[in-house]
Wavefront OBJ file of the C-alpha trace (Angstrom):
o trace
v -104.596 138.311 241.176
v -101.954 136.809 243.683
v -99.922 134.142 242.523
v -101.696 131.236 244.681
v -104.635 132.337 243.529
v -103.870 131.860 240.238
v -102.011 128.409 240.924
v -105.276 127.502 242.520
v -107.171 128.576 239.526
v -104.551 126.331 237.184
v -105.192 123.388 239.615
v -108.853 123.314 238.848
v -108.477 122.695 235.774
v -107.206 118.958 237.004
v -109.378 116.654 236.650
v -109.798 113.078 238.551
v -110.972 110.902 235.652
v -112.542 108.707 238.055
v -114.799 110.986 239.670
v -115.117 113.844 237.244
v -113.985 116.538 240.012
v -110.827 118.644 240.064
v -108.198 117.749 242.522
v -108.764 120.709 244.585
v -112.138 119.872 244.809
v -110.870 116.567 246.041
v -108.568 117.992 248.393
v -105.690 116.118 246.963
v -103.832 119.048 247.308
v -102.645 120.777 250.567
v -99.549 122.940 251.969
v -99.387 124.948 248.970
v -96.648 127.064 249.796
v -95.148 129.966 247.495
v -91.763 132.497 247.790
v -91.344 134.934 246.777
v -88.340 133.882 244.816
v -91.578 131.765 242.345
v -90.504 128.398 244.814
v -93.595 126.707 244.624
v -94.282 123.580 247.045
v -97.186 121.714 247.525
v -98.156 118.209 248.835
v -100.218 115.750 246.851
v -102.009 113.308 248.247
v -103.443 110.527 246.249
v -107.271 109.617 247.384
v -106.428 106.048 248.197
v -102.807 104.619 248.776
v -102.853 102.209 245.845
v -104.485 105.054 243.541
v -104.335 103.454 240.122
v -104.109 106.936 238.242
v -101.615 108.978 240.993
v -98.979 109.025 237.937
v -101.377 110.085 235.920
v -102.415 113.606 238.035
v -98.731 113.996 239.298
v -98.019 114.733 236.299
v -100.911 116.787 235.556
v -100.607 118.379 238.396
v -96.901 119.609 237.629
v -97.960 120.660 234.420
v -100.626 123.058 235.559
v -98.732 124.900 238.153
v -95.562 125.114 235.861
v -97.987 126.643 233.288
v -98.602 129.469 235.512
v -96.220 132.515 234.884
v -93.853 133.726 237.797
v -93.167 129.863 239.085
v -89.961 129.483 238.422
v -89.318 126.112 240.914
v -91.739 123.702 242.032
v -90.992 120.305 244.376
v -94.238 118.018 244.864
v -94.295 116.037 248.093
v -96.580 113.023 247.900
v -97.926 111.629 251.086
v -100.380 108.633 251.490
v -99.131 106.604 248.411
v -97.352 103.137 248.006
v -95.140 104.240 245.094
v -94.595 107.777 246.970
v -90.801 108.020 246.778
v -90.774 106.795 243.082
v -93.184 109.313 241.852
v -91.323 112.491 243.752
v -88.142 110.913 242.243
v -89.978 111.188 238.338
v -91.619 114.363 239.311
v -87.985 116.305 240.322
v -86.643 114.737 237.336
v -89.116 116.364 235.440
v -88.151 120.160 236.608
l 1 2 3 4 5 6 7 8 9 10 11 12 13 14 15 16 17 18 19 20 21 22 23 24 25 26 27 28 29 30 31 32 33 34 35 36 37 38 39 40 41 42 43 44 45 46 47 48 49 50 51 52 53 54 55 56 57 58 59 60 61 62 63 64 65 66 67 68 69 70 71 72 73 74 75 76 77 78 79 80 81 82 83 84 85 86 87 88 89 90 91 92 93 94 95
């Protein structure tokens, strides 16, 4: 299995609480982008821009695609959120 296709797979496994449907369901995701270094990018995009759990599946989100063997960097870009810059800045902290 290729490596997005597993990433994919990982992501899944993310679930809103809110709506009960995995954030690539959701299409919170998008630009998934891998190297073939293991550099992993993607772009997260919260459903609303005051989305009260965005923290919440950041996190979860970087979780799941740093579970997934061969990704060995990953920078989340998150678009369409009021606290965008703070939760990139927590996110790269967390590498």
């Amino acid at each position: 299995m290729k490596l997005e296709q597993i990433i994919i797979t990982f992501l899944e496994k993310v679930i809103d609480p809110e709506t009960g449907l995995n954030v690539v369901r959701m299409e919170l995701i998008r630009n998934l982008k891998i190297e073939k270094n293991g550099r992993v990018s993607l772009t997260f995009r919260p459903s609303s821009p005051v989305c009260p759990l965005a923290f919440q599946l950041g996190f979860a989100i970087q979780q799941a695609v740093k579970g997934v063997e061969g990704v060995k960097d990953l920078r989340i870009n998150v678009e369409g959120f009021i606290h965008a810059e703070q939760l990139e800045k927590i996110l790269a902290e967390g590498q």
